[in-house]
KEKE-3310 file (N, C-alpha, C; in steps of 0.2 Angstrom, whole numbers, plus 5000, padded with zeros to 4 digits):
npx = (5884:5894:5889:5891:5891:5893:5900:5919:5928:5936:5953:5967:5972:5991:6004:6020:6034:6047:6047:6044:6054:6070:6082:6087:6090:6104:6109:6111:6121:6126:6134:6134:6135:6147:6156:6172:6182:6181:6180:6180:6168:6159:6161:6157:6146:6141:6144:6133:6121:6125:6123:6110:6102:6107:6099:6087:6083:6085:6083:6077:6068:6069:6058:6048:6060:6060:6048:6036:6031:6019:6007:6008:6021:6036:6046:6055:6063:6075:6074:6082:6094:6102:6099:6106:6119:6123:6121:6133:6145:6145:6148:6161:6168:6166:6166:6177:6187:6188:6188:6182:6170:6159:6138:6131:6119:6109:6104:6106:6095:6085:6083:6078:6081:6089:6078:6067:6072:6071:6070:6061:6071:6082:6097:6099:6096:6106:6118:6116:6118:6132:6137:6134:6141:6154:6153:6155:6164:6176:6174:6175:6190:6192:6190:6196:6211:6213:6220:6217:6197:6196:6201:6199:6187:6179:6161:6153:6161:6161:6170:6171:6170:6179:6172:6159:6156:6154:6145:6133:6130:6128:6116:6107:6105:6099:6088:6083:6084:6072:6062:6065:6061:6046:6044:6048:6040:6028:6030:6035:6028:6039:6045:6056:6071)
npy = (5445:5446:5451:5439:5440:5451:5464:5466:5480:5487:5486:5497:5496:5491:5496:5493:5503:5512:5526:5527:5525:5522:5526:5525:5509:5510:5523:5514:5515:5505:5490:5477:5464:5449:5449:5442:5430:5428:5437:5449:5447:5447:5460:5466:5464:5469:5483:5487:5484:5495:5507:5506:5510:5521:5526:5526:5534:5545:5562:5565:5575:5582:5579:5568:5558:5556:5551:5540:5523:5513:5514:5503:5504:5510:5514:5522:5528:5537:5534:5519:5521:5526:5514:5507:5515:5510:5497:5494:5501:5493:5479:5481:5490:5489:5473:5470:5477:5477:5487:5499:5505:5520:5516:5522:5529:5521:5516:5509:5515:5516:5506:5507:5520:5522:5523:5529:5541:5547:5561:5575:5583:5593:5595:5584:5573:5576:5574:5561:5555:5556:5552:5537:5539:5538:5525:5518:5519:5517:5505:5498:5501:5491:5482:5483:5482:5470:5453:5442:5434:5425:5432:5434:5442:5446:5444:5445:5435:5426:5419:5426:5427:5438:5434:5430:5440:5449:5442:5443:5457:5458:5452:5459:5472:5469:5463:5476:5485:5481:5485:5500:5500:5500:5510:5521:5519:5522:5536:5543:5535:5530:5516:5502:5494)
npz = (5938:5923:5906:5896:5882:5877:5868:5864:5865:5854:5849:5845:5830:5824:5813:5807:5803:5795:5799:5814:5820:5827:5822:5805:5796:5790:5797:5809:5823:5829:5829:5816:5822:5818:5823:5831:5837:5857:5867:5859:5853:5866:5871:5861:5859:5871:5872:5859:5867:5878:5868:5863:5874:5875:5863:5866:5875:5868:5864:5874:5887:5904:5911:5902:5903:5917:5918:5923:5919:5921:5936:5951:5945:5948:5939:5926:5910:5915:5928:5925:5919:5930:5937:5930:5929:5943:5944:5933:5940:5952:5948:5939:5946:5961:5961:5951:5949:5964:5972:5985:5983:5986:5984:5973:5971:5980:5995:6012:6020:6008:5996:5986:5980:5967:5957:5963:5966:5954:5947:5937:5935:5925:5929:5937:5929:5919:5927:5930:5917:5916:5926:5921:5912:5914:5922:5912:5903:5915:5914:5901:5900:5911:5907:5894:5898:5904:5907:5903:5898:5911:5924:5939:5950:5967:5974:5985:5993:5983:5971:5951:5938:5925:5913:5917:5921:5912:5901:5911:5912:5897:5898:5907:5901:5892:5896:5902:5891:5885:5894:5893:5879:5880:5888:5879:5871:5875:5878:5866:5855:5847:5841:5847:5840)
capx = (5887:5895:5886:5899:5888:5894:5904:5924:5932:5940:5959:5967:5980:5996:6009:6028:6037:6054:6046:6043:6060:6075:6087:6085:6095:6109:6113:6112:6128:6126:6137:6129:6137:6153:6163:6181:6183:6176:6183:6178:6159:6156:6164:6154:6137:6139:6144:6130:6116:6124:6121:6101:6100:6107:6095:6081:6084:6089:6080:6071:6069:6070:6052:6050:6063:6056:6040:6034:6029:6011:6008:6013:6028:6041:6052:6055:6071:6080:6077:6085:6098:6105:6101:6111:6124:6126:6124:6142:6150:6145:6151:6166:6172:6167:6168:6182:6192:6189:6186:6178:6167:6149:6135:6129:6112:6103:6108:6099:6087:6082:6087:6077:6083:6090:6073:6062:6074:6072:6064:6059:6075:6087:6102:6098:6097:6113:6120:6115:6122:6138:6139:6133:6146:6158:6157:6155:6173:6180:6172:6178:6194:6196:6189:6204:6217:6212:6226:6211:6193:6197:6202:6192:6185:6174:6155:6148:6164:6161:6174:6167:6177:6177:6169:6153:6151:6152:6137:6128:6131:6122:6109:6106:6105:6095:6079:6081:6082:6065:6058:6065:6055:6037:6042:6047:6032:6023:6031:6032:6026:6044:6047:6061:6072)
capy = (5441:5449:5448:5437:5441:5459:5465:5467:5487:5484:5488:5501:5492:5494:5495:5495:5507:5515:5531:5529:5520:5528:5527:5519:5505:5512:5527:5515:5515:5498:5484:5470:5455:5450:5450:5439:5426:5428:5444:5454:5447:5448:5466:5471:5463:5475:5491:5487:5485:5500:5510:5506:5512:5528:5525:5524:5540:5553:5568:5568:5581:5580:5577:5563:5554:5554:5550:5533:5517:5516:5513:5506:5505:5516:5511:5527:5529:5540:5526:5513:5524:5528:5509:5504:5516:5509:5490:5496:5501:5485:5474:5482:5494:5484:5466:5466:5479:5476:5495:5499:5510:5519:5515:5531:5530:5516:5516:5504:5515:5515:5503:5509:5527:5523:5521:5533:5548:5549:5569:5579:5588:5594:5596:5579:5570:5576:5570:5552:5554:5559:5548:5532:5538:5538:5519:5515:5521:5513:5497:5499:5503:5487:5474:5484:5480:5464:5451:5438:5432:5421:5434:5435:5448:5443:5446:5440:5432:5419:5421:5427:5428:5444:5433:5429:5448:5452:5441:5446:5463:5459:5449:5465:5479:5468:5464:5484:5488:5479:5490:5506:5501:5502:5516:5525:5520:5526:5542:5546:5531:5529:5511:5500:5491)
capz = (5933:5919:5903:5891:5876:5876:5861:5867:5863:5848:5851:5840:5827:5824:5810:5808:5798:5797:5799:5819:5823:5829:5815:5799:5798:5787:5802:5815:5826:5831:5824:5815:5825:5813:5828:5830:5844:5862:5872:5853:5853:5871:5872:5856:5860:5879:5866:5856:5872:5879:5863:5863:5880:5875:5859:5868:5881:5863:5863:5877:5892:5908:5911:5898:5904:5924:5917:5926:5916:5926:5943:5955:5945:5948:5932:5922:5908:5921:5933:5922:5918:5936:5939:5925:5932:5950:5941:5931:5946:5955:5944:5939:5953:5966:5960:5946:5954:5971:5976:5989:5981:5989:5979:5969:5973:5983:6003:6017:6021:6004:5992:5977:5977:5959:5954:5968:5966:5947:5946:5933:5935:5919:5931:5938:5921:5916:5932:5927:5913:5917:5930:5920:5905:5919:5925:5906:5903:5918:5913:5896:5902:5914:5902:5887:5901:5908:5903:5899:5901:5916:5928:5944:5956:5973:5972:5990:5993:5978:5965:5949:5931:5919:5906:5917:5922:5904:5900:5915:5910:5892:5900:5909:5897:5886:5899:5905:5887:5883:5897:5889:5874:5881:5892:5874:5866:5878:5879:5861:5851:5844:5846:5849:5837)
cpx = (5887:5890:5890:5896:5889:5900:5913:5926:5936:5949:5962:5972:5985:6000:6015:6028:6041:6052:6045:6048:6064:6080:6085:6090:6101:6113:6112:6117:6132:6130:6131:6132:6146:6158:6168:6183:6180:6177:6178:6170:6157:6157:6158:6146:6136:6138:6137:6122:6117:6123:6113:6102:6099:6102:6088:6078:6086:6084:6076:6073:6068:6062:6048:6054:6063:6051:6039:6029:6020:6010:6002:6019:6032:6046:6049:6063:6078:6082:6082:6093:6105:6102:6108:6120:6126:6125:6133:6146:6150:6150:6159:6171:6175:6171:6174:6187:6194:6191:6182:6174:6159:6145:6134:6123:6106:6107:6100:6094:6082:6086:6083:6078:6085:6083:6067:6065:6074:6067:6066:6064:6082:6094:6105:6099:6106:6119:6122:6118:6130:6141:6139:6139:6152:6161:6158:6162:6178:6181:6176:6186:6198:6196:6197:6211:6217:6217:6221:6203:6192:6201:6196:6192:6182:6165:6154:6153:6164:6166:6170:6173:6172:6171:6160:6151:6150:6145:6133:6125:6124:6114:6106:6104:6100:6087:6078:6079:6075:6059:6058:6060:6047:6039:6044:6045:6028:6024:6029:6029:6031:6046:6052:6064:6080)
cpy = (5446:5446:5446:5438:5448:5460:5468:5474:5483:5489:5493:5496:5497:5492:5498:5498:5511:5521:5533:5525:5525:5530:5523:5516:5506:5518:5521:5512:5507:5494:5478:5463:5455:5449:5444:5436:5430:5435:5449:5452:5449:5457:5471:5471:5470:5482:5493:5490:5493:5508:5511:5510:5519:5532:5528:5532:5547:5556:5569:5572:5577:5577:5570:5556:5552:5551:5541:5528:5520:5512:5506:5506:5507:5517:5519:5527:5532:5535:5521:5516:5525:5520:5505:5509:5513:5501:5488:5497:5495:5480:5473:5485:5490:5476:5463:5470:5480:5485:5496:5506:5512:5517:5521:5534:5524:5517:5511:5506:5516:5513:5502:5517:5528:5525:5527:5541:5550:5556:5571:5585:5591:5593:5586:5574:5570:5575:5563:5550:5554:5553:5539:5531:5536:5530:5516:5515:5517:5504:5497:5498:5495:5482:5477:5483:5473:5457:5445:5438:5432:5425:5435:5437:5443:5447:5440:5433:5425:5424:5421:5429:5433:5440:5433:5436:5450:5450:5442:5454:5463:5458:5454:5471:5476:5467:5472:5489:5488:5483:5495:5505:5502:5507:5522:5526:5524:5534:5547:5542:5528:5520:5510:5496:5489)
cpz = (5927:5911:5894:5884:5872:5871:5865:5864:5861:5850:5845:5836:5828:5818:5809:5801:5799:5801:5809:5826:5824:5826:5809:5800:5794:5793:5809:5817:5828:5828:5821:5816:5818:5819:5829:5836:5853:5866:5865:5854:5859:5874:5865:5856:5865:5876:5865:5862:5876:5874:5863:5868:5878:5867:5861:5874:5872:5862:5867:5883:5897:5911:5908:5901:5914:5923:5919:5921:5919:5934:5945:5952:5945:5942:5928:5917:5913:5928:5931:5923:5924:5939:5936:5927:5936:5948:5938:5935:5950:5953:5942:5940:5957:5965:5959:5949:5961:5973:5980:5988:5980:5983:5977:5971:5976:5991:6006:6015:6014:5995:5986:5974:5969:5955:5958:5968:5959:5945:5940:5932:5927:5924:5934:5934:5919:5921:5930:5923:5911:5921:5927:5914:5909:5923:5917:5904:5908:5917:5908:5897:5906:5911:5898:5891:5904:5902:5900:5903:5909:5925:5935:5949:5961:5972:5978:5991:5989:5973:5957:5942:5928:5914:5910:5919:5916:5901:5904:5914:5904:5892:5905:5906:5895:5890:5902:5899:5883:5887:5895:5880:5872:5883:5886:5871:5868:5881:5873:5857:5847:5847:5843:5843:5840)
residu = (UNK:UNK:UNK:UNK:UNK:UNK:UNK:UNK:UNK:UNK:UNK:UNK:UNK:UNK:UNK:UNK:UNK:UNK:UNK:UNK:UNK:UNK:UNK:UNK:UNK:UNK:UNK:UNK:UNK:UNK:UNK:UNK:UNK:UNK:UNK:UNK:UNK:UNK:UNK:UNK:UNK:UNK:UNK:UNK:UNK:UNK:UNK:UNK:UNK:UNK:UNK:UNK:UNK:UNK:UNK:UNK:UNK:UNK:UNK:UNK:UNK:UNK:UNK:UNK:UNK:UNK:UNK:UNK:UNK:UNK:UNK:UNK:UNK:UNK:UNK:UNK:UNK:UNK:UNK:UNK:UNK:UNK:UNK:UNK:UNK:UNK:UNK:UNK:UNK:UNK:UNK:UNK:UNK:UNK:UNK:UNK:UNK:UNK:UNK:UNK:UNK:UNK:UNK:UNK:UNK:UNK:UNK:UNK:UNK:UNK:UNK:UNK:UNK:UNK:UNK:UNK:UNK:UNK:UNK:UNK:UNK:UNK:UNK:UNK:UNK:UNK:UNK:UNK:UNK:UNK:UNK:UNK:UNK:UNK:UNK:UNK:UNK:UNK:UNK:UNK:UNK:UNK:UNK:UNK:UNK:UNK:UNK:UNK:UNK:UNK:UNK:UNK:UNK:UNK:UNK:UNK:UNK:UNK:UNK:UNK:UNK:UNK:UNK:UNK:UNK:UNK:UNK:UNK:UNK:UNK:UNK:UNK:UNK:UNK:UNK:UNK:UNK:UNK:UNK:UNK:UNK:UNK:UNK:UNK:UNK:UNK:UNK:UNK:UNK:UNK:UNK:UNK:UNK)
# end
């Protein structure tokens, strides 16, 4: 039996200050909300969540950005990245445009390869990136064409309207982005805002 009398390891503090964030808040890219009925706010919240991401990945190498949260779990920036890739094509390849388009990186026999093949590689990396700016564009591209909201793709043959990919989409960034903020503290100490 443990002895509950024992004094706990004091934790280290912590405090906030501009100085270990990622922009001060005058350079950062982000909007501050402000937006103009529903296609405008829903289109600028996703911008905005896609913005952190690429916040949250700046400046680092290829090593860093492979570098795994702590085990077992496989979560590293690079993972998210090339998850958050093949989530954008899903949604808005397959789904809204109804493409029959391969995945990028998950197959049967291994439906974590977004996440299991994320290596220490520079040429790798900038693959990811390439390929994740790539569905961001295409998305971009089919929401600024879409005649409204209410249009709707198939997902697992249930009908599915642009508006609810749009929120799914944000509500996606935003709990992958709250991962990319431990795994950037924990890389360099830079936290997330």
């Amino acid at each position: 039996m443990a002895d509950i009398t024992e004094p706990q390891q004091a934790q280290p503090g912590r405090s906030f200050g501009w100085w270990d964030m990622f922009v001060s808040p005058e350079d950062d890219p982000r909007s501050d909300g402000g937006f103009v009925g529903e296609l405008d706010t829903l289109v600028g919240f996703l911008r905005d969540q896609r913005l952190t991401l690429e916040m949250k990945c700046a400046g680092l190498d290829a090593e860093a950005m492979a570098r795994r949260s702590v085990p077992p779990s496989d979560l590293s920036l690079l993972g998210l990245l090339r998850h958050l890739a093949e989530v954008e094509r899903h949604w808005f390849r397959q789904v809204m445009a109804g493409q029959d388009a391969p995945r990028l990186y998950r197959t049967a026999d291994d439906p974590h390869a977004d996440f299991d093949g994320a290596a220490p590689d520079p040429g790798l990396v900038a693959e990811a990136w390439r390929t994740w700016r790539a569905e961001v564009a295409f998305a971009e591209h089919l929401v600024a064409e879409a005649p409204s909201l209410d249009i709707t793709g198939f997902d697992a043959d249930e009908p599915v309207a642009l508006r609810e990919v749009l929120v799914h989409m944000i509500e996606e960034y935003a709990r992958h982005n709250g991962h990319a903020d431990f795994l950037r503290e924990r890389i360099d100490g830079r936290v997330g805002q």
